[in-house]
N, C-alpha and C positions, 0 to 999 in steps of 0.2 A: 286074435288081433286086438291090442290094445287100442281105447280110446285115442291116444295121441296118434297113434299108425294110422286111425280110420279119418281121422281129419289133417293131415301132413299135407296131401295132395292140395285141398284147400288154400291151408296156412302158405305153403309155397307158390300155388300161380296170386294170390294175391300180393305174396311179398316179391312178386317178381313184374307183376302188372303195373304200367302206367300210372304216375302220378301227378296230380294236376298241380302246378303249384305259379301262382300270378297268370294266369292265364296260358301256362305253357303246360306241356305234355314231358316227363320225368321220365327216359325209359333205360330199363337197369341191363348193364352194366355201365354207368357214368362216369365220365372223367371232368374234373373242375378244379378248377383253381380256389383252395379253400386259402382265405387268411383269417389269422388269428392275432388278436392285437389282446397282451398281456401291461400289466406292469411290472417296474423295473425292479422290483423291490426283491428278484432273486438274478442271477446272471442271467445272459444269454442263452451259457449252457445248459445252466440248470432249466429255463423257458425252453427253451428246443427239445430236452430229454424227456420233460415231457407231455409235448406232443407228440412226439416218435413213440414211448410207452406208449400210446393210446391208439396209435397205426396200427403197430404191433402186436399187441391184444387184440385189434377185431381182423387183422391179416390184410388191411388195407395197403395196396402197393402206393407210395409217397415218391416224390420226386421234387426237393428242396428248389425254390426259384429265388427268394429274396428272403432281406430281411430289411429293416427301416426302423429307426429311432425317430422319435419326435421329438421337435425341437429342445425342449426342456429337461432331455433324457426322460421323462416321468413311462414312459410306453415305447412298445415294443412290437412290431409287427412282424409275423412270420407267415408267407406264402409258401405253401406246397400244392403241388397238382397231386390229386388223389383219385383213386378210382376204386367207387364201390359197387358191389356187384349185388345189392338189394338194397329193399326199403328196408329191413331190419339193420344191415348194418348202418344205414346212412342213420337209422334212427337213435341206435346205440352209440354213434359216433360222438352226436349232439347230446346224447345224456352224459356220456362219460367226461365231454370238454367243461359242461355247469360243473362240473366237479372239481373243477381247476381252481383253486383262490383265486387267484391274481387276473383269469380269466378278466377283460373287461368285454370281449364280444368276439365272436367267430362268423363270419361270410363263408 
């Protein structure tokens, strides 16, 4: 048995265990309404595709709710309901979104 087989059991009840996060309790599998507020400075389409890329890649099921311009066209907000099924992926989720340029913040 390899190293990584001997510690799996581990790595997994921890990445499936509660998370405390503002004084509440995280428990996986999670559904939330994530929004993502970008700049304008590529389409819509091009803003939507990818976030959808990034669902995709970690297998997270998405369920499109809105979207919203700010007054000035300058930003772009996209709400989907998403539901991730550990703390790795929630945590993957948020490394792969910093990788967005235009990204200015995701809830």
């Amino acid at each position: 048995m390899s190293n990584s087989q001997k510690h799996r059991p581990k790595e997994d009840a921890e990445n499936n265990a509660p998370m405390r996060m503002n004084d509440q309790e995280i428990n996986f599998p999670v559904t939330f309404r994530l929004k993502a507020v970008l700049t304008t400075s590529l389409t819509d389409t091009e803003n939507e595709e990818q976030l959808i890329t990034i669902f995709n890649a970690l297998n997270i099921r998405y369920l499109y709710r809105s979207k919203n311009k700010s007054r000035e066209d300058s930003y772009v907000s996209f709400t989907y309901e998403v539901t991730l099924n550990d703390r790795q992926t929630m945590n993957r989720l948020y490394e792969l979104l910093k990788e967005i340029e235009n990204l200015k913040f995701a809830l």
